[in-house]
MIVO-519516 format. One line per field, with one value per atom (N, C-alpha, C): chain; x, y, z. Coordinates in steps of 0.02 Angstrom, whole numbers. Layout:
c <- [A  ...] $
u <- [X  ...] $
v <- [Y  ...] $
w <- [Z  ...] $
REM end
This chain:
c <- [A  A  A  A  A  A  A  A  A  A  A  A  A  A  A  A  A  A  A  A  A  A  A  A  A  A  A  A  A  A  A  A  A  A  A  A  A  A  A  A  A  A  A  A  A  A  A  A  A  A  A  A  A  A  A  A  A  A  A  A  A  A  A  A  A  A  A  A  A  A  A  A  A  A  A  A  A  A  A  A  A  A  A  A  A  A  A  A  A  A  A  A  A  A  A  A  A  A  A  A  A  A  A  A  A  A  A  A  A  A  A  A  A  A  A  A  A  A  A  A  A  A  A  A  A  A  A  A  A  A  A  A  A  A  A  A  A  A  A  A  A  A  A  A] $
u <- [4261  4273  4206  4198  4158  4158  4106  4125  4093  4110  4083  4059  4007  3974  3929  3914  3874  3792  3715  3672  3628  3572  3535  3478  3451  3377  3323  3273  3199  3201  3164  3136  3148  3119  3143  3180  3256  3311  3302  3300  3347  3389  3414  3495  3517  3561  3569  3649  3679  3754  3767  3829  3841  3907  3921  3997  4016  4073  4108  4172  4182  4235  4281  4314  4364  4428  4431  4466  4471  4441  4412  4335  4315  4237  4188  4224  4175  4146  4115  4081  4017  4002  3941  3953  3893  3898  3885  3865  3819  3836  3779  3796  3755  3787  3736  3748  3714  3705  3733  3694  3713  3653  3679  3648  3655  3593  3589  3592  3629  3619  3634  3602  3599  3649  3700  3751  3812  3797  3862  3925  3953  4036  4066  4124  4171  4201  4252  4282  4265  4235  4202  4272  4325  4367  4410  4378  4413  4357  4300  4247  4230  4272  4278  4244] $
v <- [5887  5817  5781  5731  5695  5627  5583  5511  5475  5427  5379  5315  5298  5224  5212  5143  5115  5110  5142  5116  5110  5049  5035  5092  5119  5166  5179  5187  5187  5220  5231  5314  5353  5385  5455  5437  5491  5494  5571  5578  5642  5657  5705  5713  5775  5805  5837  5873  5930  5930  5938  5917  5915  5952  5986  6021  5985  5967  5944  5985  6000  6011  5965  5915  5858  5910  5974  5979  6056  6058  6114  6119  6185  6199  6195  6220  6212  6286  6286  6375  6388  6424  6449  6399  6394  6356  6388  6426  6457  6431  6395  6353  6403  6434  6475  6437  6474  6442  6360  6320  6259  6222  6190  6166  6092  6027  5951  5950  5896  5900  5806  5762  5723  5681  5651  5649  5593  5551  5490  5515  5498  5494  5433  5421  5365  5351  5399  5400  5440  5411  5443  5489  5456  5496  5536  5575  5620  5676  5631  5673  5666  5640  5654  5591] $
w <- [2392  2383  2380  2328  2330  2320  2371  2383  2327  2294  2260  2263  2271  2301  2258  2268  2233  2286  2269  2334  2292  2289  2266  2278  2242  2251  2208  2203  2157  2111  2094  2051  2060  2128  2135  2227  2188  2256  2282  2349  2392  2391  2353  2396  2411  2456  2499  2490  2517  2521  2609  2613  2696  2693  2754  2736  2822  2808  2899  2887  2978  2982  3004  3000  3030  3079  3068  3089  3136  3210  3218  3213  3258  3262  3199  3132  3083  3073  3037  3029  2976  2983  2921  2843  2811  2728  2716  2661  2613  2534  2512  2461  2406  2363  2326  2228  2180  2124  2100  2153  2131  2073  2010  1970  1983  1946  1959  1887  1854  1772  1785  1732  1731  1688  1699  1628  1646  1572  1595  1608  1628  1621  1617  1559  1556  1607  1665  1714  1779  1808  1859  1898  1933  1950  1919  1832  1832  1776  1789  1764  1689  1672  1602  1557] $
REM end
């Protein structure tokens, strides 16, 4: 799931992934072949 907001920021942003557990202890991530690609979309909630 991912949240959608609007935050004002510069030039250059950080960004990060977070995993929670809401429900229970939670456990290991391992986030492997993740790609950043830069790209409009018409509809943000359906990607397209």
């Amino acid at each position: 799931m991912m949240r959608f907001f609007s935050l004002p920021a510069g030039k250059t942003v950080k960004v990060g992934l977070l995993a929670q557990a809401p429900v229970g202890n939670g456990g290991a991530r391992v986030y492997e072949d993740l790609t950043l690609e830069s790209r409009t979309v018409k509809n943000i909630r359906f990607g397209v």
